[in-house]
Every structure is written in structure tokens, then in C-alpha cells.
N, C-alpha and C positions, 0 to 999 in steps of 0.2 A: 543393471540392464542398460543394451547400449541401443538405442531407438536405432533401427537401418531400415524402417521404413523410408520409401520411396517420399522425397522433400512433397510436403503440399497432401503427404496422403491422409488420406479422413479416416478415421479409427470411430466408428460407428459406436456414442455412447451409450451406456449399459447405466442407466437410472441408477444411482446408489439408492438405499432402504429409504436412508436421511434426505433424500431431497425432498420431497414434499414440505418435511418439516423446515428445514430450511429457506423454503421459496424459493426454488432453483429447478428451473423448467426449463429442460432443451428439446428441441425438435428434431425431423429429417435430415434438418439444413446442415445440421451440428458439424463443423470442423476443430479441431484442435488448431489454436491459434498460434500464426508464424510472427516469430517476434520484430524480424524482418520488417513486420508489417506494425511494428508498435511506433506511433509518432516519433516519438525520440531519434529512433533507429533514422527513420523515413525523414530525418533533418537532415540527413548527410548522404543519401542516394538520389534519393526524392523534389525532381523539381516544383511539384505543387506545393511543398512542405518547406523546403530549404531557400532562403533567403539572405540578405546582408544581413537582417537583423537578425535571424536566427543564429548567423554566425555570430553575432555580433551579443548576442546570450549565451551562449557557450564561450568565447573567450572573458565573458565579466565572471566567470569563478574561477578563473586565475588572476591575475593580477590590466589586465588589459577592459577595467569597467570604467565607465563612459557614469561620474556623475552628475546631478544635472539640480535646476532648482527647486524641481517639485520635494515637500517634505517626504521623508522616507528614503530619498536616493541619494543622499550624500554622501562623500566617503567615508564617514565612517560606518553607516551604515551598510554598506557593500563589503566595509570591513570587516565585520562582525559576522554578514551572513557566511564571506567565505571563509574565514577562519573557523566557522562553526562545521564547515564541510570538510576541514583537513584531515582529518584520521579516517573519512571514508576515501577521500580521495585518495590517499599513501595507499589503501588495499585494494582501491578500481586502478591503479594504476603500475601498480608493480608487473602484471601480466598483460601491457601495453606493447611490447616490441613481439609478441607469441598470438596478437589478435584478441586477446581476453581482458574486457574490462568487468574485472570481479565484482560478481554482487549486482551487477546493472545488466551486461551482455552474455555472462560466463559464472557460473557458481562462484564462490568464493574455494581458492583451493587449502584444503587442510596443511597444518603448520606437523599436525601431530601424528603419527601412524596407528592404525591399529593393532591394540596390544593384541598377542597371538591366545592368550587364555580366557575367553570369554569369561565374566563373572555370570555365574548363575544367578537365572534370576524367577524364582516360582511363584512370585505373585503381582503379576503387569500391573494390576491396580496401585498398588504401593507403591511399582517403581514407576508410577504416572505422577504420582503424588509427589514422590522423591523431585524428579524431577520439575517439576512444577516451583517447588524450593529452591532448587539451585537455580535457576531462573530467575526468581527475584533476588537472589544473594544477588548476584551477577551485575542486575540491576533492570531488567523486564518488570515493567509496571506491569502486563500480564498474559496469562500461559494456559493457552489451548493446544489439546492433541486429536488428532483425526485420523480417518484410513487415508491410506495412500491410494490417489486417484487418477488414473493416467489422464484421464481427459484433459484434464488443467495442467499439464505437461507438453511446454510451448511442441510443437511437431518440429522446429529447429529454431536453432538459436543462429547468433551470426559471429564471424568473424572483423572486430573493429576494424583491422587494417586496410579493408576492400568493403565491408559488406553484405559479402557474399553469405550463402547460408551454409552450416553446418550442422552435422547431428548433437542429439541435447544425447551426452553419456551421465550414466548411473550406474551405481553397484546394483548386481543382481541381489533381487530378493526386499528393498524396499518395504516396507509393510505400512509404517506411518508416517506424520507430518504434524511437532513438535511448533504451533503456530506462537513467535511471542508479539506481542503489543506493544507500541514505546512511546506515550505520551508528549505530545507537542503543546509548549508552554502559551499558557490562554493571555496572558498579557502580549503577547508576540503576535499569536494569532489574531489577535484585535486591532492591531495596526492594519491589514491587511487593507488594498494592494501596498506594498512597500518591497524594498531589497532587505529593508530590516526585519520584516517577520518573516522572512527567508531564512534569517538566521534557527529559527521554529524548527523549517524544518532538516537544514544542515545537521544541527545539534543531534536531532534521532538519528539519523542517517551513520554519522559516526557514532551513537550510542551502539547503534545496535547492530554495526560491525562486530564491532568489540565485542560486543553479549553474544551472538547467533555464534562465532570464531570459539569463544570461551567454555558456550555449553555445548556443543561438538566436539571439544576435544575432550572434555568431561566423559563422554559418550562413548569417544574412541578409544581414550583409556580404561573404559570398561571393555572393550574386547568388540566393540559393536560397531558398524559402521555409520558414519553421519554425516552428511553433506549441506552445511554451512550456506544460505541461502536470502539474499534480500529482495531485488527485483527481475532476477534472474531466473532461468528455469523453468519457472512456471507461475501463471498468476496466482495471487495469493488469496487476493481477496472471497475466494470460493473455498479455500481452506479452513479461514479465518470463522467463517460463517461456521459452516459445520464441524469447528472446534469450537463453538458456543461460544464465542467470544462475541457475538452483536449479530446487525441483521443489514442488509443492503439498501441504501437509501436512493434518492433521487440525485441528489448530489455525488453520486459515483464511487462513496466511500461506506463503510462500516459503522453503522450507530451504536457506540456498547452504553453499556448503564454507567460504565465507570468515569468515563470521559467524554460521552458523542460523539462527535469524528471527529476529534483532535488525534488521531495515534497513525503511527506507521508500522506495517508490520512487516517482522523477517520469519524465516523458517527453517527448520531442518529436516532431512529426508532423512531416513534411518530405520534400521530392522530389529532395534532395541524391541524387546516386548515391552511393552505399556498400554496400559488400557485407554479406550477414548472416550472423550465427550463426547455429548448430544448438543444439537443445534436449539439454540432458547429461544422462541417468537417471541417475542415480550410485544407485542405492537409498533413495533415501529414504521412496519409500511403503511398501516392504517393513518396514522399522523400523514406522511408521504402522499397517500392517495389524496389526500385532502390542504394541501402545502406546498405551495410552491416559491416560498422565498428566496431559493435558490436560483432558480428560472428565471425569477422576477429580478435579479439583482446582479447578475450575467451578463455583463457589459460588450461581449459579444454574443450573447443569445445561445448559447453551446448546449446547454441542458436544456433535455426534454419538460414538456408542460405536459402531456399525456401519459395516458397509462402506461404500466410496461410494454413490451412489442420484443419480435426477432427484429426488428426494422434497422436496416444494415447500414449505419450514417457516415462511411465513409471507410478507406482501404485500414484502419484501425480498428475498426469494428470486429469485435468475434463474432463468427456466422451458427445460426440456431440458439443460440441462446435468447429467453425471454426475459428481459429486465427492461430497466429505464437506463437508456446507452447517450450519452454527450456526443458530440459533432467532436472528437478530437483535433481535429485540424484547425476550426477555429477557435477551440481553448489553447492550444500553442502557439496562435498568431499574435493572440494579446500577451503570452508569455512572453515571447519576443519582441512585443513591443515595448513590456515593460523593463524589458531584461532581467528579470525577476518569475521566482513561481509567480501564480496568481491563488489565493486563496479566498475569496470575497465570498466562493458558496463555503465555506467552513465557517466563518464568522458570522454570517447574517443565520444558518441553522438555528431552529430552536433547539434542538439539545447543545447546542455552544456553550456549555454552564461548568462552573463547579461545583460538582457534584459532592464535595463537602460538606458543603453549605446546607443545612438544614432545609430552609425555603425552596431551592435548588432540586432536592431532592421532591418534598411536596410537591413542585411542578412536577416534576417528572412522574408520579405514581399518578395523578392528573390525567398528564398527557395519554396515558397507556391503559386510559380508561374509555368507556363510553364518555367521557367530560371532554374529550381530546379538544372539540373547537372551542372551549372555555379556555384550554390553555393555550392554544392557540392567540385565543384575544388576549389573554395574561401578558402573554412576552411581547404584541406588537405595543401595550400601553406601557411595557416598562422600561422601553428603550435599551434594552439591551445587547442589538444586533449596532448599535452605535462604532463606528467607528472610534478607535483612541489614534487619538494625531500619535504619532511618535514621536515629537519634542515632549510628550508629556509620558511616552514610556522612557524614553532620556533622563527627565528630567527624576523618574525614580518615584 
């Protein structure tokens, strides 16, 4: 499918079965969102957004970072995080001189052709499963499948070279979206703000190049087509959802059982038959309604203290949709301050846990109870949301 709708046009959504259960309410307002319009993008067109320092954060992942005395930002630290980003950066930037930064701006393009003899396949549930396996072969900590949803299909994507917009292209025929998970290591994530648990989340970022590329072409050697997918394309995190992989938090990210919102996710478009998941409530917005650690510990104030809303906080903002939406423009102004991601609401979360852990887990069956402000007070008396210096993630 090749979207020629008219840039900016609104495709009037069509309630999927699953959204209730998932917690996904759109309204009138509803536009499919221009990517044009995603902060990032809006750092290099955008004078409200683009600054010295924000240039001056985008040249610190290549080798032009500015370290400084505060712990966290030393060079080796800067070192680690960018090195951790090099195997995404070699595949965002191979289609740099053509306007395409893969995986970020532009799908990621397939290495593999599609074989011309489709393998049959008569029972989608199995080959959900199948796949699902190869997936963590690969190395996906974990693997949701859903329908293919146009709404969440940016209305255009952009051209790096200018800016400009373009249409988002797709194979005709589409049917699902192959969601994987990729774990962001919780000692890293603990240092946070730092350039060093940046390294956290470089690491996924190239993991799951590598993985999303790998099971695509798995896909396309079966006869089927598959479109290789990280931040690009389409938001995910509505995918993510209603491939049962977790539930939408306050903090802007995915709470799953397995890890909290420690993970990033990638995805694949593809008209493989496979069967799908269902969206899993486990309580986690219940915890949310009642929590605002995140809010509270927001060193510019960016995340919402109130309930969900369509409330449009800024030209980042997706229009009609009802959630808990962050101020983007000034959660990037302290990214650029710090020249570093910012991760402070990922860490101070009460599900920031390893979920290994026996105890860890008793919170958690806790939280997702009627007990929920019990455990609540649990985790503020056990200090957990503590910061770790990073001389003492260093030190091992």
C-alpha cells in the first residue's frame, strides 16, 4: 500500500474490537500523526525546538561530545554510550545521501528479496508461535503480534535531507504487525540522568536493528513480505499494547510484567498469516491513576499530574487521542541540556524492578491488586527509586 493521500489528510478512525480493552480512546479530533511533527524531526526545521544545544546533542553521538565534571558525563562515559549506538547508527545511515534515515525517519530497507514460492502456511496460530521462537532465537526478550492498523501509520514520514514531507510506502496487502521488546539493562537505567545509561538505551537500539532485519528476512524467505521497522513508520507503542505486551503508563512508555518500562520496541509489517494476541489489562493504569513519581521527579515538569485528556500540549502532540500526553518540547530541552537521553521517569517508576526476583515479583501481584497504595508505600520506604552514582556502576 502506497498512502497518496493528500499530506495532513485525516483518515477518520474506525475503533478496532480491541480497543476498549486495551485503553485506547480516540475521538472526532483524531488525525494520524505527521512525523514531521515528532520532536526529533522538529530539531532541525523548527525554531522553537532547534537550538545550539540541541545541535550540540546530536553532534555528542558522533565523536564531537563536550565532556564535563558532573559524574556520568565523562569521556568514557560518552564513550560507551556511543559505541553502544554504532550498529544502529551503520543501518540509520547507510541511506543518508537518498534522504532516509532507516529505522528513525524511513523503514529500515530489506537486505533480502522475497522468495517467489510462498511456503504454505494452514495454521496462523502455530506460525504465531513459530515465529514468536525465532524471535527470541534471534534475541527479542519479547514477541507480540496484532492487526495491522492504519491509524497508527505516520500520514507521512520526512525526507532527512530538507525535511520536507513524503509519503509513508507499503506493500499492498499488510494484514499484521509482528511487535518485539528489547530490554534496557536496569543497572544502567539506575544511573540515570547520565551520558552513561544512555549507553541502556544505544545497546537496544542496535540490538534490535539486528533482530527486527534478521526476522524479516526469516519472513521474506518464506515467500512473504515484511517490512523491518524501529521508530519509523508508525508509532509503536499502540501496537505494542494491543499485542499484549503491557499497558500505557503515565510516564509515556509500556509497563509489561516482564520488565516495566525498561524495553524498546521494534516491529514488522507483513501479510505472513499468523494469528494475534489480545491486549492484557493487568492494572497498571490503576497504579498510574493513583502515582505520580514520574511527574514528581521531572526536572522540567513535562509529564502530566492529571488524568488522561485529548489535551494537545504542543505541535508533538497526536490530535484525538485520549491518554496521559508529556509537554515534548520541554522533555527535549533538558535532553539537550544534558546532551544525553533523559531517563529519571524510567527509574524513579515503581515497576523499575527485576522481576526475577522473587520479592519483586510479590510487589508486583501487590501492586495489581486492590493493595496497590500498600505498595505503593512498599517501594517509597525501600528506596529503590535511588539513584546509583555511576562511579559505582564503574566500579562493577
Amino acid at each position: 500500500m502506497t498512502d497518496t493521500s493528500p499530506i495532513g489528510h485525516n483518515n477518520p478512525p474506525k475503533a478496532a474490537a480491541s480497543d476498549a480493552m486495551a485503553g485506547i480512546k480516540t475521538t472526532s479530533a483524531f488525525e494520524r500523526f505527521r512525523q514531521r511533527n515528532d520532536v526529533f524531526s522538529r530539531a532541525f526545521w523548527d525554531d522553537r525546538v532547534r537550538s545550539k544545544q540541541s545541535d550540540a546533542f546530536f553532534a555528542s553521538y558522533r565523536v564531537d561530545a563536550k565532556p564535563r565534571k558532573g559524574e556520568g558525563f565523562q569521556p568514557k562515559d560518552f564513550a560507551l554510550r556511543n559505541a553502544a549506538w554504532l550498529i544502529s547508527d551503520v543501518i540509520s545511515n547507510r541511506g543518508g545521501a537518498e534522504g532516509r534515515r532507516e529505522g528513525f525517519q524511513s523503514p529500515i530497507q530489506p537486505d533480502t528479496p522475497v522468495a517467489s514460492a510462498p511456503v504454505e502456511i494452514d495454521d496462523p496460530a502455530r506460525m504465531a508461535t513459530e515465529v514468536k521462537r525465532i524471535a527470541k532465537f534471534f534475541g527479542a526478550d519479547l514477541c507480540g503480534i496484532t492487526e495491522y492498523d492504519e491509524r497508527w501509520i505516520y500520514a507521512s514520514q520526512v525526507d532527512t535531507r530538507d525535511f520536507s514531507e513524503t509519503p509513508v510506502e507499503m506493500p499492498e496487502g499488510m494484514t499484521s504487525v509482528i511487535v518485539l521488546g528489547h530490554q534496557m539493562d536496569l543497572p544502567l537505567v539506575q544511573t540515570y540522568p547520565s551520558a552513561l545509561a544512555g549507553a541502556a538505551t544505544g545497546r537496544e537500539y542496535s540490538h534490535e536493528a539486528a533482530i527486527v532485519m534478521q526476522l524479516a528476512a526469516y519472513i521474506r524467505n518464506l515467500g512473504y513480505q515484511a517490512v523491518p521497522s524501529m521508530n519509523d513508520t508508525g508509532l509503536v507503542i499502540p501496537y505494542a499494547i494491543k499485542a499484549g505486551l503491557g499497558e500505557y503508563a503515565r510516564n509515556q512508555v509500556v509497563i509489561t510484567p516482564e520488565f516495566g518500562p525498561r524495553l524498546r520496541f521494534s516491529k514488522i509489517f507483513t501479510n505472513l498469516p499468523v494469528g494475534h494476541d489480545v491486549p492484557r489489562p493487568l492494572g497498571v493504569k490503576q497504579v498510574c491513576d493513583i502515582c505520580t513519581r514520574c511527574a514528581d521527579a521531572c526536572p522540567v515538569k513535562a509529564l502530566p499530574f492529571g488524568a488522561p485528556s485529548d489535551e494537545v500540549t504542543s505541535q508533538s502532540s497526536i490530535k484525538g487521542v485520549v491518554k496521559w500526553t508529556s509537554d515534548a518540547e520541554k522533555c527535549f530541552s533538558y535532553w539537550a541540556k544534558l546532551a544525553s537521553d533523559c531517563g529519571i521517569c524510567l527509574r524513579v517508576c515503581p515497576f523499575n524492578r527485576d522481576f526475577t526476583k522473587w520479592h519483586n515479583r510479590a510487589w508486583l501481584k501487590l501492586a495489581l491488586s486492590p493493595l496497590r497504595k500498600l505498595a505503593l508505600w512498599l517501594d517509597d520506604k525501600s528506596g529503590r527509586a535511588k539513584r546509583l552514582k555511576p562511579r559505582d556502576w564503574w566500579a562493577g
